[in-house]
N, C-alpha and C positions, 0 to 999 in steps of 0.2 A: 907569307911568314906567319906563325903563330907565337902565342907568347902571355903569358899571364901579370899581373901586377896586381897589387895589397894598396888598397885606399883607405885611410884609417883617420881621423881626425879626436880632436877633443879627449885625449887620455887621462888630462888632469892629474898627475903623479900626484900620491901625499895628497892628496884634498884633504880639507879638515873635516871632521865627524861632523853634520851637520842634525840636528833633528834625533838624534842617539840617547835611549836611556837608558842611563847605567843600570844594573841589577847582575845579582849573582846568574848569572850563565849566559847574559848577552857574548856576541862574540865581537867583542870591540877591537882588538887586535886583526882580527879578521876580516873589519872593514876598513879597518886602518890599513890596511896592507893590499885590500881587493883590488887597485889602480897598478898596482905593480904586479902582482900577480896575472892579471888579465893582458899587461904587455909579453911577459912572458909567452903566455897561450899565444899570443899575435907572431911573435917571432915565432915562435914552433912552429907553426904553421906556414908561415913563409919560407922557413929554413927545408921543412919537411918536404912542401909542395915544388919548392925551388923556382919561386919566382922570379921573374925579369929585375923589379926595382920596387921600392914600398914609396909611397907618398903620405905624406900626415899632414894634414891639412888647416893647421893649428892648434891651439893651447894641450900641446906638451905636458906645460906645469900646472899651475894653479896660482897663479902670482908669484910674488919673489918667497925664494925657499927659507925655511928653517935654517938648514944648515947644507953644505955641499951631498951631504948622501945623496939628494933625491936627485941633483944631476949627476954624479958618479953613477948612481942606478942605472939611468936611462944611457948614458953612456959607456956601460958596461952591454947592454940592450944592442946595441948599435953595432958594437963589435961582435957579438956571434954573427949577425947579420955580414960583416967584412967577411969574417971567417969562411962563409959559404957561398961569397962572389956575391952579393945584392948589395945591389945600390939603393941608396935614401935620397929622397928630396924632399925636403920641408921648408914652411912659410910659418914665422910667429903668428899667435893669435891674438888677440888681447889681452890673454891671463899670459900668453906669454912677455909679451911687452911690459906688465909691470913688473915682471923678474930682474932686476939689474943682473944678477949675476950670472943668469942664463946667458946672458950676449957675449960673456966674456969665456966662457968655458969651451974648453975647445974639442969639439968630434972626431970623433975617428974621420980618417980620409976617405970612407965612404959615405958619407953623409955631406950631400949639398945645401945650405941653405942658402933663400934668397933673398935677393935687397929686399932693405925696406923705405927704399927710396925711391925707388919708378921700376915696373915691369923688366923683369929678366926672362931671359929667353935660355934653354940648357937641350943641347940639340943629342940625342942619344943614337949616332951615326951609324952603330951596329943593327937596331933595331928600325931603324927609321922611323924614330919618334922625336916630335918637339914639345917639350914641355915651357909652359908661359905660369908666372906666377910673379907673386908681391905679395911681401909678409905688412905687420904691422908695425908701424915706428913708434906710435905710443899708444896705449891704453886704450884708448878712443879715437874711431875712423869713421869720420860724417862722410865722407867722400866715396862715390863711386871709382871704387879704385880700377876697372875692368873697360873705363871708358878711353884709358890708355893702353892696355894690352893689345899688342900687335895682329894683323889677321894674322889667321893658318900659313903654316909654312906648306908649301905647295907637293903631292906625294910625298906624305906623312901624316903619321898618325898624331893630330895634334888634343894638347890635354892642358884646361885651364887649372889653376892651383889655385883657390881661393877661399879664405874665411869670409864667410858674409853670414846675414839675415836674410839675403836675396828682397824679396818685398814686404819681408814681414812674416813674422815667427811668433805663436803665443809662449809668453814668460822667457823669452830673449831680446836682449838691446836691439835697436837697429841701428849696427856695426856695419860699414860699407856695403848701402845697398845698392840693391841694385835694379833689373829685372828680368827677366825670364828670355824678353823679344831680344835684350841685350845681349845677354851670353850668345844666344841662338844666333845671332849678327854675326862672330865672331867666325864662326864656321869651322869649329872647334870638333872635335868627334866625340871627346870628353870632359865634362867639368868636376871636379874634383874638391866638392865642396867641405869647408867645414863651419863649427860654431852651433849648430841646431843639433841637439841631443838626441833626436829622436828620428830613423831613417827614415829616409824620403826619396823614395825616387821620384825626383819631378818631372823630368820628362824623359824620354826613351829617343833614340836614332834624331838627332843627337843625344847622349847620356848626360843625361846634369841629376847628381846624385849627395846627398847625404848620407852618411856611412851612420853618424848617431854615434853617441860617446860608447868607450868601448865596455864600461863597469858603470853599473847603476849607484849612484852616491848617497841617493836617499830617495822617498816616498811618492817624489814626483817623477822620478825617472822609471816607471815600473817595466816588467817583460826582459825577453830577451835583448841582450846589446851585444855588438859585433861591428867586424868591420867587414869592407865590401872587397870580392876578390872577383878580379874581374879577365876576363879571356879574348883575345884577338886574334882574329882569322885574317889576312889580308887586308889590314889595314880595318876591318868592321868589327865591331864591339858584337858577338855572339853570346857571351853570358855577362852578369852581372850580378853575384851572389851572397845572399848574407852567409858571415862565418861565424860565431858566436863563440864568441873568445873571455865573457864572464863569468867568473867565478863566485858569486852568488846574486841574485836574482830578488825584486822586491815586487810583491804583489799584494794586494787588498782585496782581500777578502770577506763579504758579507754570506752572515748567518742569519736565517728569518728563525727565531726562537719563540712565533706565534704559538705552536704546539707545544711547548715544554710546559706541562703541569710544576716542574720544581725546577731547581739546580740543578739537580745532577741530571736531568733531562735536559739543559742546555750544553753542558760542561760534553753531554757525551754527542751532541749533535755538534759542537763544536771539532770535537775529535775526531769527527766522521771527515767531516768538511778538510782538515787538515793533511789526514792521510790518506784522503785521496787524491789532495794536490802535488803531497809529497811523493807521491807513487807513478804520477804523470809523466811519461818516458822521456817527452821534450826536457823536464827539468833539466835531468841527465846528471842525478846524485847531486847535483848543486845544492849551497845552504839557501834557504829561504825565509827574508827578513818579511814579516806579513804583519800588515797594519790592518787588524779585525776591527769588521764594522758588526753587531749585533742590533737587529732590527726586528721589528713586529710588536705588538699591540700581547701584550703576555703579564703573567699572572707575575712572573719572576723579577718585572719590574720593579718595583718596590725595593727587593733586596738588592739587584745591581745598583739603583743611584744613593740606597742608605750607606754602600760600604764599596763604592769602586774600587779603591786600593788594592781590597781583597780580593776580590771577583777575578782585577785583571792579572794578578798573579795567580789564581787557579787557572785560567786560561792558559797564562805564560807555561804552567806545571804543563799543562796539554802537552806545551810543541814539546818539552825536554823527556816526556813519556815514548812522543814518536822515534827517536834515536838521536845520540849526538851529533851537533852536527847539521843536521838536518831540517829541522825549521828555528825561528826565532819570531817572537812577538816584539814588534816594532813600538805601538803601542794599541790599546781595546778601546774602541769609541764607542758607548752605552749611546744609541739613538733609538733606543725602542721606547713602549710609552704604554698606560695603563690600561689592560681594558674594558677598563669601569666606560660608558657612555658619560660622556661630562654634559655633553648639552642635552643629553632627556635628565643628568642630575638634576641640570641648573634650575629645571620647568620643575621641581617638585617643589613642598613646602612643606620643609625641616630645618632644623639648625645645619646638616651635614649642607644642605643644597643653597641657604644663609652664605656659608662663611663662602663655599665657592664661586657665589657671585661676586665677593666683597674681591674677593684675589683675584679672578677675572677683572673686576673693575681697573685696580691696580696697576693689575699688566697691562692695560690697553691705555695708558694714560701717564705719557712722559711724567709732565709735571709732580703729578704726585707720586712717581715711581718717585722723583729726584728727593723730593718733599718727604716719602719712608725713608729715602737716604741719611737724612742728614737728623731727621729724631730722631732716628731707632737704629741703624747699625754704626753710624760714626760714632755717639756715645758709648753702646757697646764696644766695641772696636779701640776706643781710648781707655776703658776700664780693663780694659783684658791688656792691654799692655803696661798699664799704672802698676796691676798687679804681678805683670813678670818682671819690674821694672826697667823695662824697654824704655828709649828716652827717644824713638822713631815717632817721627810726626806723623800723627793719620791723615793717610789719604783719603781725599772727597771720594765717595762711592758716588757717582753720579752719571755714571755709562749707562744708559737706559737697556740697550741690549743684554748685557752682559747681568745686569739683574733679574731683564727679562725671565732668562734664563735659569738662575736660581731660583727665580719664583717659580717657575713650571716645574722644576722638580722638587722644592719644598711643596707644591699642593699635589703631583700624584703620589708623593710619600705619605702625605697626611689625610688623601679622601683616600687610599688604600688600606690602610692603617685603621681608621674611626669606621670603615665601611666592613671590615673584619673585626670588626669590634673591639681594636686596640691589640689584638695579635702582632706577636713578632713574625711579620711575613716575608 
């Protein structure tokens, strides 16, 4: 017998905007709505394909909702799916557990959910498949939940349902884990993982699979997202396929602007960079949220960190030149730097090569980075507010990094500057 299924986990309806700046032509609507959107594309494609039965492998939501829309949504979702004979079966996840309201809203009657009280077993007697799974009861799951799931039911196709960490995920909880020799114990022919954003096939014959959230949220989630569609031959897993079902796409992109004699040499190798990405077939017309890295050792240094404000909006100008719609500047991280040589400056003997030992001193010397703090910019910093009169208490400047850091672009602005001979560069 043959037969197809949709493994899909981590939907996250309604996420909140995370990382998002506002500006005339952001498309904030657009990613306010991309989690629903990209459910849709899911259901088309199951409806289209006409799969056996869809699995979701937790957080649905994104904690407890705003208001009832964003379950009405999803449960609007569910019923096309009735509509064309597919079955659901899902397990909370942790964003879904802290939903109160989600537990209470009721699914179409094609949609199964399981305890979250001890392993359920849901036997699909047509297909001769056993599905094993256990949702989350609250928030937080220390427990290997998988160490009470039942073996394989015997000729059947059997399929774990599970939100985990499995042994450890970078920049995810570890939410009921587990480990790899464990599932494989079970004797299972499919695991059906969720919670880890980013897909994963862990292992093959047996399948233990991460599908990866379906819509990228922000800056850490970059590439393609999708969920997994998977194909049985006789009871053996013969494909297992990403589907990519988001509606816009976030990626980082660096420009080396070594070569740009001026601005508008950057501005157009920037533009280069863009629609070419934008032209990339995989995209597949999708909008593209791009968080520009601008790198290299260049002359045009100087005017990026005097007026970044500026700069990163003629970049932003870039993407809305390429067509609407079509790219977005996330935001422009100026990492480039000047390429004056500082350390053959420092070995000379001038005032210019003077003050830049005295600022190198500085920077390398907590203490009295803390010690210019509290002479020289806290007084300043209380005078600028006496005189808006602001009645905000000034805050200690005393983060050594974080000054660090102003210092190295206050001195390549200033040895670029005195070393062009006080030109506006």
């Amino acid at each position: 017998m043959q037969f197809t299924f949709l493994h899909t986990a981590d939907i996250h309806l309604d996420s909140p905007l995370k990382g998002l700046e506002r500006y005339d032509g952001a498309p904030v609507e657009e990613v306010r709505t991309a989690a629903r959107r990209a459910l849709e594309n899911l259901v088309d494609h199951a409806v289209g394909t006409g799969v056996a039965f869809v699995l979701i492998a937790g957080d649905v939501y994104d904690g407890d909702w705003r208001d009832y829309n964003t379950g009405l949504f999803f449960a609007s979702q569910m019923s096309r799916l009735r509509e064309a004979q597919i079955r659901v079966y899902l397990i909370s996840g942790n964003h879904d557990a802290e939903s109160h309201v989600s537990r209470s809203l009721r699914l179409p009657d094609n949609v199964q959910r399981f305890s979250t009280d001890a392993p359920q077993t849901v036997m699909l007697d047509d297909l001769r498949v056993a599905i094993h799974g256990q949702g989350f009861a609250n928030a937080r799951v220390d427990k290997d939940l998988t160490q009470d799931y039942p073996d394989a039911v015997p000729k059947h196709f059997n399929i774990g349902l599970l939100h985990t960490s499995l042994d450890g995920r970078p920049g995810h909880a570890a939410y009921a884990p587990c480990s790899l020799a464990g599932l494989l114990g079970k004797g299972y022919d499919y695991w059906a993982l969720g919670h880890v954003h980013q897909r994963e096939i862990v292992h093959e014959n047996p399948w233990v699979v991460f599908p990866g959230i379906v819509q990228g949220r922000h800056i850490r989630e970059l590439g393609p997202k999708s969920c997994t569609v998977v194909t049985v031959d006789d009871s053996r897993v013969v494909h297992a396929e990403p589907v990519s079902v988001d509606v816009m796409r976030w990626s980082e992109l660096t420009v080396d602007v070594a070569q740009c004699r001026n601005a508008d040499d950057a501005i157009d190798a920037v533009m280069g960079v863009l629609t070419q990405t934008c032209g990339d077939d995989e995209l597949g017309g999708r909008t593209l949220a791009v968080r520009l890295r601008l790198i290299g050792a260049s002359s045009v240094h100087a005017e990026f960190i005097a007026d970044p404000v500026r700069w990163a909006n003629e970049f932003r100008r870039c993407a809305t030149d390429i067509g609407p719609g079509r790219a977005w500047i996330e935001r422009v991280c100026f990492d480039t730097h000047s390429p004056v040589d500082l350390d053959e400056l420092a070995t000379r003997e001038d005032a210019v090569s003077e003050l830049l030992r005295e600022i190198e001193s500085l920077i390398n010397n907590d203490e009295a980075l803390t010690a210019f703090a509290k002479a020289e910019l806290e007084p300043m910093i209380s005078r600028v507010n006496r005189d808006l009169g602001s009645t905000q208490e000034t805050q200690p400047y005393c983060q050594a990094e974080e000054l660090r850091t102003l210092l190295h672009e206050a001195r390549d602005l200033l040895i670029t500057r005195l070393l062009s001979g006080g030109r506006n560069t």
